[in-house]
Backbone as CSV, one residue per row, in Angstrom:
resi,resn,N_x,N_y,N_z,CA_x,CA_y,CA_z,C_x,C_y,C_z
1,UNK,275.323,-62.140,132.568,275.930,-60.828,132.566,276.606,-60.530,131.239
2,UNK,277.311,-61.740,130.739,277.993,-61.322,129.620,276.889,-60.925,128.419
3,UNK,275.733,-61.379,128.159,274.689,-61.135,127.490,273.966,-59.647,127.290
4,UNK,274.408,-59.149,128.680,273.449,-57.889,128.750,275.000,-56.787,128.470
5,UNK,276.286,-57.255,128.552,276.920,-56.124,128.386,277.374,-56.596,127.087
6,UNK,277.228,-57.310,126.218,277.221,-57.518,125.250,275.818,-56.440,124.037
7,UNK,274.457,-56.699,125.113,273.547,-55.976,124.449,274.211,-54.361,124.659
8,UNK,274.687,-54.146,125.549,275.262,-52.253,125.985,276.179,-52.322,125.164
9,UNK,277.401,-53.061,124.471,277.949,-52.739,123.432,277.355,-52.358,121.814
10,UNK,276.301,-53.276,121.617,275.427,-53.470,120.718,275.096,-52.105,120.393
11,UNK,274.185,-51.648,121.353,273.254,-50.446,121.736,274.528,-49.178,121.346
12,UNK,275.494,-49.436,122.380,276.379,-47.744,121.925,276.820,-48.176,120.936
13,UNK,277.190,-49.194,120.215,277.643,-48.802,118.738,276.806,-48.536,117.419
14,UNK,275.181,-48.997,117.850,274.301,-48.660,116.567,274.361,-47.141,116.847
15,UNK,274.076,-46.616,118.285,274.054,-45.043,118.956,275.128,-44.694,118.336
16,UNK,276.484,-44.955,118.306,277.053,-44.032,118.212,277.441,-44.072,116.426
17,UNK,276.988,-44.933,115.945,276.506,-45.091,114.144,276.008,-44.201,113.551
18,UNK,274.540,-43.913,114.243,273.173,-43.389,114.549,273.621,-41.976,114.294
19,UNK,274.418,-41.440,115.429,275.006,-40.278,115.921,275.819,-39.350,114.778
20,UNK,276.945,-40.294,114.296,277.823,-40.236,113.243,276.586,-39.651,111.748
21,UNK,275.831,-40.666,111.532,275.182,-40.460,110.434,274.173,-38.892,110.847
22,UNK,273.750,-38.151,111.495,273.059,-37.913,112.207,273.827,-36.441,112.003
23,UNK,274.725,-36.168,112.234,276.100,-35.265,112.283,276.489,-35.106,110.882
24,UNK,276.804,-36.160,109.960,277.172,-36.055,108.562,275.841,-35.282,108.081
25,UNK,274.520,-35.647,108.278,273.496,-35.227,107.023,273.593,-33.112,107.501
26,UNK,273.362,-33.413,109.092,273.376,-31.731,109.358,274.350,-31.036,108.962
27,UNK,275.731,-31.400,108.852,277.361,-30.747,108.427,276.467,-30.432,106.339
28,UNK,276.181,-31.363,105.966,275.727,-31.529,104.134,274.327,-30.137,104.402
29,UNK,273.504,-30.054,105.349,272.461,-29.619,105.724,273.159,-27.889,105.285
30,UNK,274.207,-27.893,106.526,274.578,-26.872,106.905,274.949,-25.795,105.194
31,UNK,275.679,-26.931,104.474,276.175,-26.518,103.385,275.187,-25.293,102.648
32,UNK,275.014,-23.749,102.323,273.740,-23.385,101.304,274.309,-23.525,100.292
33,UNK,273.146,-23.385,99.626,273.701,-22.565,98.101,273.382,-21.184,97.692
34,UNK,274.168,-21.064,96.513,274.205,-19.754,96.318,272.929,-18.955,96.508
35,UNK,271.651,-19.389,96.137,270.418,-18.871,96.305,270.091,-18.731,97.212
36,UNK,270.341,-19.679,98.272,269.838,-19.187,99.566,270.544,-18.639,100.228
37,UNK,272.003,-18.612,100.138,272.615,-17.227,100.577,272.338,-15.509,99.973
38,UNK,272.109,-15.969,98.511,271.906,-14.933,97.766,270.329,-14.177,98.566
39,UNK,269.391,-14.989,98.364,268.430,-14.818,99.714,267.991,-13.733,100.229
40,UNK,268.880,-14.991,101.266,269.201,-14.410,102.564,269.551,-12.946,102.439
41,UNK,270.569,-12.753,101.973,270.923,-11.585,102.027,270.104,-10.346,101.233
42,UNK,269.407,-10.648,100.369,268.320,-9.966,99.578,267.461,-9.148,100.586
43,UNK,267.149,-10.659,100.945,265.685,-10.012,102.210,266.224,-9.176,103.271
44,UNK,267.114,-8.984,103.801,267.589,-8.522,104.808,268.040,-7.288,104.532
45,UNK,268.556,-6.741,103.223,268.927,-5.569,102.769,268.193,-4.734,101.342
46,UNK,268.111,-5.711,100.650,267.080,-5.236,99.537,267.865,-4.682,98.391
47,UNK,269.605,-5.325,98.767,270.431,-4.762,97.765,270.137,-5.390,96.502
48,UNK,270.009,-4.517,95.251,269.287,-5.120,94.044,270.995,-6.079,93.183
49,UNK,272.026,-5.925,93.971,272.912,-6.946,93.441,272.621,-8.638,93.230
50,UNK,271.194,-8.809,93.640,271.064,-9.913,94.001,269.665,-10.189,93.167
51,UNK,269.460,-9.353,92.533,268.424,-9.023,90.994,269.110,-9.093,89.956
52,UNK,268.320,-10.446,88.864,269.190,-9.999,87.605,268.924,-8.760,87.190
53,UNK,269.479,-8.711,85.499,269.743,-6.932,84.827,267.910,-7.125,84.386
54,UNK,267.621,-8.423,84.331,266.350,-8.395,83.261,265.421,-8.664,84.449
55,UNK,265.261,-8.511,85.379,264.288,-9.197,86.653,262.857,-8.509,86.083
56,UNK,261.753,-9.231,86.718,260.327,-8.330,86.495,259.804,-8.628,87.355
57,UNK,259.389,-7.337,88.385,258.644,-7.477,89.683,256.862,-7.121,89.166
58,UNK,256.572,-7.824,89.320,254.792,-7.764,89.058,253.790,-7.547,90.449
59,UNK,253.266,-6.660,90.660,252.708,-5.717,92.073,251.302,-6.736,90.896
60,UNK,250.476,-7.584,91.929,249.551,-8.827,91.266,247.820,-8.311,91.873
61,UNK,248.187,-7.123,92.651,246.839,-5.967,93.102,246.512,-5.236,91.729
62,UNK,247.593,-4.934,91.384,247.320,-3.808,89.560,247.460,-4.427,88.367
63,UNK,248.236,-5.288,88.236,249.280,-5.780,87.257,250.572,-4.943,86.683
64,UNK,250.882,-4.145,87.663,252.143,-3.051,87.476,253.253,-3.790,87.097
65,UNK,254.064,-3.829,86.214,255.043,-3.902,86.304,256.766,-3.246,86.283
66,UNK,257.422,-4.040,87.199,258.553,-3.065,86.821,259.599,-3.866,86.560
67,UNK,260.494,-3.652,85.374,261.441,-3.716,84.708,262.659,-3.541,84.481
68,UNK,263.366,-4.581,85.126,265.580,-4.311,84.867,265.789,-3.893,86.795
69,UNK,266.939,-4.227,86.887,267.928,-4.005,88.237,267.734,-2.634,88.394
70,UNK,267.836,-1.859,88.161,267.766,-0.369,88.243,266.247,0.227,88.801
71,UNK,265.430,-0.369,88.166,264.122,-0.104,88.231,263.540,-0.856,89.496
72,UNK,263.880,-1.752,89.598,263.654,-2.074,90.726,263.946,-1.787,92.099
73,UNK,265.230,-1.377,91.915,265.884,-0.336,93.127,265.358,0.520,93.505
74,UNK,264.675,1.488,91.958,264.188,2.502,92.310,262.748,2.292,92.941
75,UNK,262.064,1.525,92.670,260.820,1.394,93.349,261.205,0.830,94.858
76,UNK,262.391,0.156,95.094,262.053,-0.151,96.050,262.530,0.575,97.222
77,UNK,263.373,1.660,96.304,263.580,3.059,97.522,262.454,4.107,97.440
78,UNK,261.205,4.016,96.617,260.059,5.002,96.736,259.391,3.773,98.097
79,UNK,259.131,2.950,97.999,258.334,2.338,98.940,259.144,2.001,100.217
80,UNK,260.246,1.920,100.379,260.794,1.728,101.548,261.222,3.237,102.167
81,UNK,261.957,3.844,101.583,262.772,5.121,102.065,261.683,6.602,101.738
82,UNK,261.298,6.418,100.506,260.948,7.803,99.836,259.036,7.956,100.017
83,UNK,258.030,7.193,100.109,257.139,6.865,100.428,256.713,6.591,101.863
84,UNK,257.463,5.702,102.111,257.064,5.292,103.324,258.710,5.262,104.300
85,UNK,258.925,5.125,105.438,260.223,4.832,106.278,259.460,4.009,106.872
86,UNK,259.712,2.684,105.967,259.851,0.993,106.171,260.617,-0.017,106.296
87,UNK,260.084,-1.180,106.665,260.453,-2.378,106.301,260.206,-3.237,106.792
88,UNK,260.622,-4.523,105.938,259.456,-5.951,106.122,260.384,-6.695,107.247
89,UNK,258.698,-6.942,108.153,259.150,-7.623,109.463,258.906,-9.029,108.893
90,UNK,259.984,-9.555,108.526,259.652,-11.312,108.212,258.945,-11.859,109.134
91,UNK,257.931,-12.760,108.431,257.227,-13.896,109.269,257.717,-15.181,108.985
92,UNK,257.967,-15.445,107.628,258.226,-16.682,107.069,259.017,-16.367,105.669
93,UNK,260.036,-17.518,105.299,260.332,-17.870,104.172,261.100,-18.801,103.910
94,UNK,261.175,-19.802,102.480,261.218,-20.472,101.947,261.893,-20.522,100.628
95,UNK,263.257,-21.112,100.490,264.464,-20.774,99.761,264.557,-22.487,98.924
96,UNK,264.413,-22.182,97.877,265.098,-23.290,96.956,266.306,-22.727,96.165
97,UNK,266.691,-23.447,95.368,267.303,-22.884,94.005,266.854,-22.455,93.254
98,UNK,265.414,-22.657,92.861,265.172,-21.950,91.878,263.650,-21.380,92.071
99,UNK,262.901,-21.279,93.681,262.137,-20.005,93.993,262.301,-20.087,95.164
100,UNK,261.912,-18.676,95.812,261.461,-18.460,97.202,259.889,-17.627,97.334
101,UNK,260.167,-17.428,98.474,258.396,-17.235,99.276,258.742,-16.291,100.393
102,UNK,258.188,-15.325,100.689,258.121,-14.372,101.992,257.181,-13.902,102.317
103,UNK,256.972,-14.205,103.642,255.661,-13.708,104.037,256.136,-12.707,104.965
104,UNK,255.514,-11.839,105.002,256.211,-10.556,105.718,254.913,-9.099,106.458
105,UNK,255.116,-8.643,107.117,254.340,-7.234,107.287,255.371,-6.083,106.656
106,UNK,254.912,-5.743,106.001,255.648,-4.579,105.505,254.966,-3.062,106.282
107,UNK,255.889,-2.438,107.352,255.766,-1.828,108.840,256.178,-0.886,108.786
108,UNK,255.686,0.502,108.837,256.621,1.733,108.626,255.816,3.099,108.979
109,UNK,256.274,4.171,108.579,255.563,5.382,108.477,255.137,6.012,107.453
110,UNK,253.734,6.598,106.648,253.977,6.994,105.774,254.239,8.757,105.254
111,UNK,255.313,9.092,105.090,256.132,10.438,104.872,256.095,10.660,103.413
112,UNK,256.039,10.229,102.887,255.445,11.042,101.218,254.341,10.390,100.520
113,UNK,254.405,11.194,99.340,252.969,11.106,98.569,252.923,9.436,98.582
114,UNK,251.637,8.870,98.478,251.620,7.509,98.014,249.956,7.137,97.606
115,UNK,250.113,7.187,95.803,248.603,7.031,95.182,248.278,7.759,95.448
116,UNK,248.456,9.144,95.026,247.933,10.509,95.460,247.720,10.999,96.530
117,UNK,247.875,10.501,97.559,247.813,10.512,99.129,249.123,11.393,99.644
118,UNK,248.886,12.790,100.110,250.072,13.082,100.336,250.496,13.001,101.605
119,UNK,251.653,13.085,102.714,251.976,12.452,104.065,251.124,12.655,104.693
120,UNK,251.178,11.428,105.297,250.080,11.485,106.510,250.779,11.198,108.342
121,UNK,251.653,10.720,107.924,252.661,10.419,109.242,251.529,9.681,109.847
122,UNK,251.403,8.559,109.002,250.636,7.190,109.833,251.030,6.240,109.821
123,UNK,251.069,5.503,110.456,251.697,4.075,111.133,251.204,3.117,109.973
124,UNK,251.410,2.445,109.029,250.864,1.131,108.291,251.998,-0.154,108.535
125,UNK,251.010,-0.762,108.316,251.369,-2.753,109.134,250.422,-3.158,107.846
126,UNK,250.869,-4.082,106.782,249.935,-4.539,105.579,250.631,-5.709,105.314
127,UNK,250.306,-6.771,105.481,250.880,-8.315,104.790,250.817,-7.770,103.668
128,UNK,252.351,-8.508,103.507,253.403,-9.239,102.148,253.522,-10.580,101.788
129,UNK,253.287,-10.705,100.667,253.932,-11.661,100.444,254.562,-12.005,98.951
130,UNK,255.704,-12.435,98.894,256.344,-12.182,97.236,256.980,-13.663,97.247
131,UNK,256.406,-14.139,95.678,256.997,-15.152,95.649,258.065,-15.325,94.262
132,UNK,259.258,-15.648,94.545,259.889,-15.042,93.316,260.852,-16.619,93.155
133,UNK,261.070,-16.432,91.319,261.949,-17.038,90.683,263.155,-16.981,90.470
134,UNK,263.874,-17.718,90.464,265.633,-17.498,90.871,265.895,-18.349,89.673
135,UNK,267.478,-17.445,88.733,267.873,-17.839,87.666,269.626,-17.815,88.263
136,UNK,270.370,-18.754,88.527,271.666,-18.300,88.848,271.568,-17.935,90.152
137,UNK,271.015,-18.286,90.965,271.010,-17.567,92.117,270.370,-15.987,92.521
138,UNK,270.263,-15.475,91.520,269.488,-13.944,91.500,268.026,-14.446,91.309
139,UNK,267.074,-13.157,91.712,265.886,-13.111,91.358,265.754,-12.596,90.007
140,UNK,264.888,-13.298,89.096,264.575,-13.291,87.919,263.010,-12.536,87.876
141,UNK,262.031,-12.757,88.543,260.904,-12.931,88.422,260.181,-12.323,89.785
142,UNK,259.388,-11.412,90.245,259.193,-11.848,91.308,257.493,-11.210,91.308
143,UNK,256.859,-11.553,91.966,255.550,-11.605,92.070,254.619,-11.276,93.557
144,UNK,254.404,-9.832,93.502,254.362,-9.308,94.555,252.979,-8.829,95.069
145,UNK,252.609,-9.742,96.009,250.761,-9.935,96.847,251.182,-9.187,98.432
146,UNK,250.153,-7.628,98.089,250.379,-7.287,99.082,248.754,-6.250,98.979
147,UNK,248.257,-6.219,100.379,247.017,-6.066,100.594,247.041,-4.648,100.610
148,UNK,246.625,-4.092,99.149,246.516,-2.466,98.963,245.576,-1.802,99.951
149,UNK,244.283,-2.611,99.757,243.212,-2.085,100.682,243.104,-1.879,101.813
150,UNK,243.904,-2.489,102.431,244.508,-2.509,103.878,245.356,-1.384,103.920
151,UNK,246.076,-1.024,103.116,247.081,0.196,103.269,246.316,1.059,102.891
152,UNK,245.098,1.045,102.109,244.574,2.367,101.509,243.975,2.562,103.008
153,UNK,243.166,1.933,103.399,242.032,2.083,104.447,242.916,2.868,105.989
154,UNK,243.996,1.867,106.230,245.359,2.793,106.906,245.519,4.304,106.929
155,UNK,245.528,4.580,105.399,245.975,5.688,105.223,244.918,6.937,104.841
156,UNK,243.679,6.350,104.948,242.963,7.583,104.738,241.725,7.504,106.010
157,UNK,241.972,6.818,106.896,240.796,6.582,108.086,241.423,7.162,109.251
């Protein structure tokens, strides 16, 4: 008997070792950093505070680019607000320090001109996906794959 409650001491103290260590890595886990808070909060609002002054969003269907915090805002209130009344239903993403990844449907109505197309008050659903570089926690870079043809075909069928 003394053997086997000797092994049950054994057992709950590697367990409760186990447990301890187990608890420490998720509490360090829990910890973000600035980028992935910075993020986080990006994707969810699209506030360009979270864009450097010098960012360059590259649309990788044209090779468009657009240029500085400002500019980017502004495109991204023609395509969310002023173009279309959108926004991206996350599927997935993926936060380091120094890139992330979103995979997304970008889901909305389209209410103004877009590529000469003037409103059509049609429903478009078109995978996103942007994969961008982080300098300081802001996006520096970002690189934006999103299926035109799918939105063209949307919008004129």
């Amino acid at each position: 008997m003394k053997n086997r409650s000797g092994q049950k001491n054994l057992f709950k103290n590697n367990f409760n070792h186990l447990k301890t260590k187990i608890m420490e890595e998720l509490i360090i886990e829990k910890k973000t950093s600035s980028a992935q808070e910075n993020m986080e909060a990006y994707f969810a609002t699209h506030d360009v505070q979270y864009v450097a002054e010098d960012a360059v969003f590259t649309h990788m269907s044209n090779g468009d680019k657009t240029i500085g915090r400002e500019a980017v805002r502004q495109m991204l209130q023609y395509f969310y607000h002023i173009a279309f009344d959108a926004r991206a239903e996350i599927k997935n993403k993926i936060i380091t320090e120094k890139k992330a990844v979103l995979e997304a449907d970008f889901v909305g109505k389209h209410i103004g001109e877009f590529a000469g197309i003037p409103p059509t008050n049609k429903e478009v659903n078109v995978p996103l996906c942007i994969v961008y570089d982080l300098e300081n926690g802001l996006v520096k870079q970002a690189r934006v794959y999103m299926l035109m043809d799918i939105m063209m075909k949307q919008l004129t069928s």
